[in-house]
C-alpha positions in Angstrom: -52.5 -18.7 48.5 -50.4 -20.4 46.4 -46.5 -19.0 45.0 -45.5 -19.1 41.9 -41.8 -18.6 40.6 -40.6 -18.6 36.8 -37.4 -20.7 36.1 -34.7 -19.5 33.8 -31.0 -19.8 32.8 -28.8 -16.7 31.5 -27.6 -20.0 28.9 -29.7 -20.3 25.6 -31.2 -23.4 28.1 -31.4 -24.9 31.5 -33.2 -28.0 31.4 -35.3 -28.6 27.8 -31.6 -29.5 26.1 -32.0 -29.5 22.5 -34.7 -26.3 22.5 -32.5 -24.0 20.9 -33.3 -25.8 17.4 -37.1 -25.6 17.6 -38.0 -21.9 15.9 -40.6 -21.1 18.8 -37.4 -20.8 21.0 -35.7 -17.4 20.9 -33.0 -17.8 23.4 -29.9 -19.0 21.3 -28.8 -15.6 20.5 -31.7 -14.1 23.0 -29.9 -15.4 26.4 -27.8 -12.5 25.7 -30.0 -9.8 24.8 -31.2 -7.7 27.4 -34.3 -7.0 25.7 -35.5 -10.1 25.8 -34.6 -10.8 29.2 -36.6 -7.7 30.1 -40.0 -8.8 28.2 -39.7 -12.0 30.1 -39.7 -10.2 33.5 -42.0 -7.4 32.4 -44.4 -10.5 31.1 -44.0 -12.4 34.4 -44.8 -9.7 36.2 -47.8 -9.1 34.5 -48.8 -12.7 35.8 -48.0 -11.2 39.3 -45.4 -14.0 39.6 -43.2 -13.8 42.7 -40.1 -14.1 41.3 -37.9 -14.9 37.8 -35.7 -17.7 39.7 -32.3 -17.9 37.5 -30.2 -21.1 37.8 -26.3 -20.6 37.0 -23.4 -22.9 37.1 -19.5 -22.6 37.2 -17.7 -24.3 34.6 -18.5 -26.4 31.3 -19.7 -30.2 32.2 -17.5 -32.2 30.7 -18.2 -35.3 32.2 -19.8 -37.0 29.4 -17.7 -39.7 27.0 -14.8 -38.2 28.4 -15.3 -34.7 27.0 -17.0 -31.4 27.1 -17.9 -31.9 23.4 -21.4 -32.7 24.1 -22.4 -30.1 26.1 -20.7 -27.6 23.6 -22.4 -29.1 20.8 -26.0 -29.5 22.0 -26.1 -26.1 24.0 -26.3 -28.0 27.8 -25.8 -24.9 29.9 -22.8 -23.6 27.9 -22.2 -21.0 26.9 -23.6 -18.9 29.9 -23.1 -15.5 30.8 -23.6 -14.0 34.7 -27.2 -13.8 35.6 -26.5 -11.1 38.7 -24.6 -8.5 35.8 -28.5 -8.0 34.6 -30.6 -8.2 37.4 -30.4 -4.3 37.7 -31.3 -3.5 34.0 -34.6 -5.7 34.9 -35.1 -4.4 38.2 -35.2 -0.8 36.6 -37.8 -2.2 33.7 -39.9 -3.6 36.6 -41.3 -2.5 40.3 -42.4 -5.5 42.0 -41.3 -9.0 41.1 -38.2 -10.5 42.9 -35.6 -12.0 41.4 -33.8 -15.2 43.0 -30.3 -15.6 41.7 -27.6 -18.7 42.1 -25.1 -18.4 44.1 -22.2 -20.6 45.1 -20.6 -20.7 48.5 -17.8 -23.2 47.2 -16.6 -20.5 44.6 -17.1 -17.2 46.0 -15.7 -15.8 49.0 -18.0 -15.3 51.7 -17.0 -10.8 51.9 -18.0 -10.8 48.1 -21.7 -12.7 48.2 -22.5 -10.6 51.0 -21.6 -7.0 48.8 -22.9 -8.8 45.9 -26.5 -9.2 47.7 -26.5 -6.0 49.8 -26.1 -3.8 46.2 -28.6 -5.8 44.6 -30.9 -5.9 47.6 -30.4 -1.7 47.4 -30.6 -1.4 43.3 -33.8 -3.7 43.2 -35.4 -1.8 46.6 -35.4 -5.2 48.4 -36.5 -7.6 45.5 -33.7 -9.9 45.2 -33.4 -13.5 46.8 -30.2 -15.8 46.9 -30.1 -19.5 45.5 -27.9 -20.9 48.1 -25.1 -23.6 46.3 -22.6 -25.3 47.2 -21.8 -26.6 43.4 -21.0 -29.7 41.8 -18.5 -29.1 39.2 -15.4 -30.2 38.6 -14.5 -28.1 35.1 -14.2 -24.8 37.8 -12.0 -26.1 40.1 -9.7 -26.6 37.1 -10.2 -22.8 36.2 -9.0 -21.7 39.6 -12.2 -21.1 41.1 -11.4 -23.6 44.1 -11.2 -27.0 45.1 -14.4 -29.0 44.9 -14.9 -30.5 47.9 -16.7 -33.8 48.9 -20.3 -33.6 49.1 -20.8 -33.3 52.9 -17.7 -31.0 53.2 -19.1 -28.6 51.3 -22.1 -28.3 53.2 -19.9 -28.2 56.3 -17.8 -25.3 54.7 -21.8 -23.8 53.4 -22.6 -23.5 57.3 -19.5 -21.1 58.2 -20.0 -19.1 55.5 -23.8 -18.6 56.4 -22.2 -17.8 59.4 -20.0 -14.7 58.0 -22.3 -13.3 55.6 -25.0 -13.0 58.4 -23.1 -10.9 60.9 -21.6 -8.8 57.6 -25.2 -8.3 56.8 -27.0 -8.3 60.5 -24.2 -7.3 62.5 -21.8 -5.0 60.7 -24.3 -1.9 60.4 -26.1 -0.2 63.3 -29.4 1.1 60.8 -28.7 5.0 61.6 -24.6 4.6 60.8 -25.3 6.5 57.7 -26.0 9.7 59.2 -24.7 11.9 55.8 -25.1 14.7 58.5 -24.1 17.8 56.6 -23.9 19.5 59.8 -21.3 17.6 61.8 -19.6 17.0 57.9 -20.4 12.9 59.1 -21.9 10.7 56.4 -21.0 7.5 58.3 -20.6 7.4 61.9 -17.7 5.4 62.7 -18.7 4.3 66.0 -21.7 2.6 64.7 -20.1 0.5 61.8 -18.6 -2.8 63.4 -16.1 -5.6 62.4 -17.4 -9.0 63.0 -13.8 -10.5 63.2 -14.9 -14.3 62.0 -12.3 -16.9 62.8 -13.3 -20.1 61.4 -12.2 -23.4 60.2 -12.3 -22.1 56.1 -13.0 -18.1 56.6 -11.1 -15.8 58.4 -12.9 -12.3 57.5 -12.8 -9.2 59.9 -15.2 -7.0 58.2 -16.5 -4.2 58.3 -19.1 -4.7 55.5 -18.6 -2.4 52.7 -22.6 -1.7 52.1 -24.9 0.3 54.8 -28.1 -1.7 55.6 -29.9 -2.9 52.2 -33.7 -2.5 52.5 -33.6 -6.8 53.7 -30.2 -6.7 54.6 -30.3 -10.9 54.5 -31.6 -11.6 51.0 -34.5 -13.7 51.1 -33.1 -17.3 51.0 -34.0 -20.0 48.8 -32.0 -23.7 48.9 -32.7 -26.7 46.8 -30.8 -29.7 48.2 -32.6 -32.4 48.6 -29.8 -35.3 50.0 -30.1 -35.8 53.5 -27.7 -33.5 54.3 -28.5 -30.9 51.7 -32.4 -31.3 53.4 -31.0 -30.1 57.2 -28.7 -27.4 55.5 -32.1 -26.1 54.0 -34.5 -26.6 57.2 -32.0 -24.5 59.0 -30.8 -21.6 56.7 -34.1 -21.5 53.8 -36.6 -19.5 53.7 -38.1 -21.3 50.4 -37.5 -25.0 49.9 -37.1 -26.0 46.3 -37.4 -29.8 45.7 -39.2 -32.3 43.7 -42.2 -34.5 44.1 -44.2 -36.9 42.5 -47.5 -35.5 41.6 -48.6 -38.7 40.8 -47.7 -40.6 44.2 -49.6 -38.3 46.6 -48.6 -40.1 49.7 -45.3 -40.1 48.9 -45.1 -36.8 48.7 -47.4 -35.9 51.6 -44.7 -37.8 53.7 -42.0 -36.0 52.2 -43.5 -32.7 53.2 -44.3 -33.5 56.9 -40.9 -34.8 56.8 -39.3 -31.6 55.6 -41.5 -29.8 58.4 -40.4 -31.7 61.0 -36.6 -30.9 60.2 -37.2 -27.4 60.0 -39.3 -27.5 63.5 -36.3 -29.0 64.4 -33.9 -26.3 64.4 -35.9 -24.4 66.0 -37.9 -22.7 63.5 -41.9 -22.2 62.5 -42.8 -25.3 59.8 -44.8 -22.8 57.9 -43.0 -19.9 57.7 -40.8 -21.5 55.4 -42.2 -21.9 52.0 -41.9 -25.5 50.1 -41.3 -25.0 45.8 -41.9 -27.9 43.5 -40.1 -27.2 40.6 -42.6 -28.2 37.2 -42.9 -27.8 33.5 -46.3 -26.8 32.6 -47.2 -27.2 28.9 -50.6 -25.1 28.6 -53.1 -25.1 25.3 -56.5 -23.7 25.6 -57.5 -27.4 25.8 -56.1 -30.7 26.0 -55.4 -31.5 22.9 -53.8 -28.2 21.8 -51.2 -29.2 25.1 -50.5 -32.5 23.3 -49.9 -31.2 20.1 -47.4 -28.9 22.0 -45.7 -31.6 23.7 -45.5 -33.6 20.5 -43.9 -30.3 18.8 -41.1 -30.1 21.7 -40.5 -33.8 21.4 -38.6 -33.4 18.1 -35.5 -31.3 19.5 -34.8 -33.1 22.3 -31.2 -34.4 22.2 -30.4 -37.5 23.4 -26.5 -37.0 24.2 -27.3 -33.4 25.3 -29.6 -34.7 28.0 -27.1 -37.6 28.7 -24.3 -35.0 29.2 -26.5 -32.9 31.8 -27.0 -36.1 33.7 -23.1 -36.4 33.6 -22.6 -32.9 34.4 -25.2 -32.9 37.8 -24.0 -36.1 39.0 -20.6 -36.5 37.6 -21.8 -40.3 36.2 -21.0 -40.9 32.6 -23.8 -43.0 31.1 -22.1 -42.8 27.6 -22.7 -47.0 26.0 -24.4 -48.0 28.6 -27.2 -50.1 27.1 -30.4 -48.0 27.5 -32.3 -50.6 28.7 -29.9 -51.8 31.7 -31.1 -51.0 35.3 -28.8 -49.1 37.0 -28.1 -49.5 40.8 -26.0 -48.7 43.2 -25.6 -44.8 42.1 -24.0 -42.3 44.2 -22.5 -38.9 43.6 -20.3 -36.1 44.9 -22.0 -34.3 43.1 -26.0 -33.8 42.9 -26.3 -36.6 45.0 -30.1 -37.5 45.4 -30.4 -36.8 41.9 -28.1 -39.7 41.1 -29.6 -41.9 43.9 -33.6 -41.6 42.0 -31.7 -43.4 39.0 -31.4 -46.5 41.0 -33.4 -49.1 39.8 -34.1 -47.1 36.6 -33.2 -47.4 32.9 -31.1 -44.8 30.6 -34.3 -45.1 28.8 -36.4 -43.8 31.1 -34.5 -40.9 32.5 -34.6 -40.1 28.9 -38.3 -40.4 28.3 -39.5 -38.8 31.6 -37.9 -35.1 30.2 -38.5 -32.6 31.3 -39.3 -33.8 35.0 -42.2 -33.2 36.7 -44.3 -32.5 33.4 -48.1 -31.0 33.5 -49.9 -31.4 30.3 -53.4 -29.8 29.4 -55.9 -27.4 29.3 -55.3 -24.6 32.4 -57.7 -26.2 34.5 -56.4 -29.8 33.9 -53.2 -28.4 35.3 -54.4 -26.1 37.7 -56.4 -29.2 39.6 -53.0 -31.0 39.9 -51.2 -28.0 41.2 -54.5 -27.3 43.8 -54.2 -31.1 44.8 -50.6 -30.7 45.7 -51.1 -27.6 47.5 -53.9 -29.3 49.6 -51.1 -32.0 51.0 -48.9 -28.6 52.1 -47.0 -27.8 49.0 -46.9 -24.0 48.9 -46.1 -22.7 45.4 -44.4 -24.5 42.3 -41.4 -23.1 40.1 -42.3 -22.9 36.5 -39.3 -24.3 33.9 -39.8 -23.3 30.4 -39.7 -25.8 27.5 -39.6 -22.7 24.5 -38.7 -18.7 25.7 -40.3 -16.6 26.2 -43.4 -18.4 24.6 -43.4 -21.1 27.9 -43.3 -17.8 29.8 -46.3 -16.3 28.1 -48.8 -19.2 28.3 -48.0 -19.4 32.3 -49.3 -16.1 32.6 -51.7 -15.9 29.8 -53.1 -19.6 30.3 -52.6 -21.0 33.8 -52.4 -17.9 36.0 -55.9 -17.0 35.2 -57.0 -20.1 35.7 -54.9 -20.1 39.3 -56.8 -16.7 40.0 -60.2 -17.5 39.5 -60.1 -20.2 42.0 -58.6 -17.8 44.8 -55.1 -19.7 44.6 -53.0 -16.7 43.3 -53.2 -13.2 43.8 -54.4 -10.5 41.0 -52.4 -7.8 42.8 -49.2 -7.1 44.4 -49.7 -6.0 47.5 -46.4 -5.7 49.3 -43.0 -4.5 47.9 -40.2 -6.5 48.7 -39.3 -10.5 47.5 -39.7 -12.0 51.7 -43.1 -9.7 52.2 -44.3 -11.1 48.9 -43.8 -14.7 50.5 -45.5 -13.7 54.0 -48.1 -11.7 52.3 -47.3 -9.1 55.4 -44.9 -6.1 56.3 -42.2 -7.7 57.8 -38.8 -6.9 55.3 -36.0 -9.0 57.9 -36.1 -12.5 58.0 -37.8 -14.3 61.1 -36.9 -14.0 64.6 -36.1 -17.4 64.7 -33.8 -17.0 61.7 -30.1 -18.3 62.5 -29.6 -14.6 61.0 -31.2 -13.4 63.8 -28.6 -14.5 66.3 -26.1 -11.7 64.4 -28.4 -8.8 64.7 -27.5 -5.2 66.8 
């Protein structure tokens, strides 16, 4: 059974830069209106989907020509409001789909992510996942949010803070400490709430944790790194992988995914309980050539220098006059670093004409074969990025869910409650025993 996520940005857009011109997108003014966001999670969960994944960032890239001009101008992820401060408005319009929020452990404390995930885990009756960052830029470390740290270091600094928010979560709360015995006058029985006194190399946090047990207590985890260290930082801690792959190079990909098995086996853990995403952009018609006039229709409000300012903003590499048709080489980055490193070898040009990434064109069952091919060399479900909202949103579930269903590849029901049973498809609401979070538990 394949999963199936929905991609979004609290931004008028994530990845289709230049969108907000076309008049089939509504997000420009809609990014900040919470009834839109609620008919996009009330429409997604029509579809069954499980989970509205929300990307965030902290701070304005301003990496591009020297300036954060371009990404003001052309809408690249700016402005942006906090996804988490809705999440409960759409929690209360909807009863089963998760929602997966970004979250970074470079500018957060660790005591705050941890009572940030427990309410929501309580106000969304255990529907909420954590997008496990360690963020790449530099603009909020010149707001105060903290230093930006080398690539690796962050990751390093990533694994402590794991660390602390699993014993706040696992370890902090026996599951009976909230007694609210009217008898004895005791609503939280001190004896069984614990400190986890952390000493660490970057945390020093003695707990208690401020929230009694949340229905998952450990959010269900998702991580998208995809450098070499950012792959082992995911085989240990994930729960859902979220990486790209070529749909067109099968073996390549088929390698990629035994690889990613064998680094999670190797800490330990069951290759298949952990879930591997490809994130995609379907564009749907009820047949081919509807799809193609679509993509034709996007093609118009794509901007050139708003696309070249995200590049700067994930990677921190200004491409601003470089001749488009130079080959670059020799790319590295501290910041999305094996997104700079599949520039090598490649052309301005063609990062520009292969946008969006990882793009499915046709009729439902066109698209639907390539998805079951991929899930037949052990990719598990796909994350679905919109080109238009909430119209992108609508033809996943109208169009290609359908499609997905009458093959047996997606369910027509939900028939579990929280975000990590929809995943295991059983009644099991903690993570794994061969979690790392497990290690912290009473």
């Amino acid at each position: 059974m394949l999963h199936l996520n929905a991609f979004s940005q609290c931004t008028p857009h994530s990845q289709a830069i230049g969108q907000w011109k076309n008049p089939l997108d509504k997000m420009s003014l809609g990014y900040l209106d919470l009834v839109m966001w609620t008919h996009i999670a009330k429409t997604l969960e029509r579809g069954c989907l499980d989970a509205l994944f929300l990307a965030d960032i902290h701070g304005i890239y301003d990496g591009y020509a020297g300036s954060r001009n371009a990404s003001l101008t052309h809408a690249v992820q700016v402005p942006g409001s906090d996804p988490l401060l809705m999440v409960s408005a759409l929690a209360a319009a909807t009863k089963n789909i998760g929602f997966a929020c970004t979250y970074s452990t470079t500018y957060h404390a660790p005591y705050e992510c941890a009572r940030a995930f427990s309410s929501l885990d309580h106000f969304t009756k255990g529907r909420i996942g954590w997008n496990i960052v360690t963020s790449y830029v530099k603009n909020a470390e010149y707001n105060g949010l903290g230093t930006m740290l080398p690539h690796d270091e962050r990751y390093d600094r990533a694994e402590e803070y794991m660390e602390v928010v699993y014993k706040l979560w696992e370890g902090s709360w026996e599951e009976d400490a909230a007694t609210r015995n009217l008898d004895t006058e005791v609503h939280s029985d001190p004896a069984k709430v614990h400190e986890v006194n952390h000493e660490g190399e970057y945390f020093s946090v003695s707990g208690p944790h401020m929230c009694e047990p949340s229905p998952q207590r450990t959010p269900f985890l998702y991580q998208a790194g995809s450098s070499p260290r950012g792959i082992e930082f995911g085989a240990k801690h994930a729960e859902a992988i979220f990486m790209n792959f070529d749909f067109k190079n099968l073996s390549e990909s088929k390698e990629k995914v035994r690889y990613l098995r064998e680094r999670i086996e190797a800490h330990g853990r069951e290759p298949k309980t952990v879930k591997i995403m490809m994130p995609f952009t379907p564009i749907v018609g009820e047949t081919d050539k509807e799809a193609l006039a679509k993509q034709l229709g996007f093609q118009n409000y794509f901007s050139t220098d708003g696309l070249l300012a995200l590049f700067a903003g994930h990677t921190g590499i200004d491409l601003h006059d470089q001749d488009p048709d130079l080959e670059l080489q020799n790319l590295d980055s501290e910041g999305m670093r094996a997104f700079a490193k599949r520039m090598n070898g490649k052309t301005v040009r063609d990062y520009l004409s292969d946008r969006p990434v990882s793009t499915m064109v046709g009729s439902p069952k066109n698209v639907a074969d390539k998805m079951e091919t991929l899930h037949e060399i052990g990719i598990d479900g796909f994350v679905a990025s919109p080109i238009v909202q909430p119209g992108s949103h609508e033809d996943l579930v109208d169009l290609l869910v359908p499609e997905l269903q009458s093959r047996g590849l997606f369910r027509k029901n939900y028939v579990t409650k929280t975000l990590r049973e929809h995943y295991s498809g059983q009644k099991n609401v903690r993570t794994s025993e061969h979690h790392p979070s497990a290690e912290y538990r009473l």
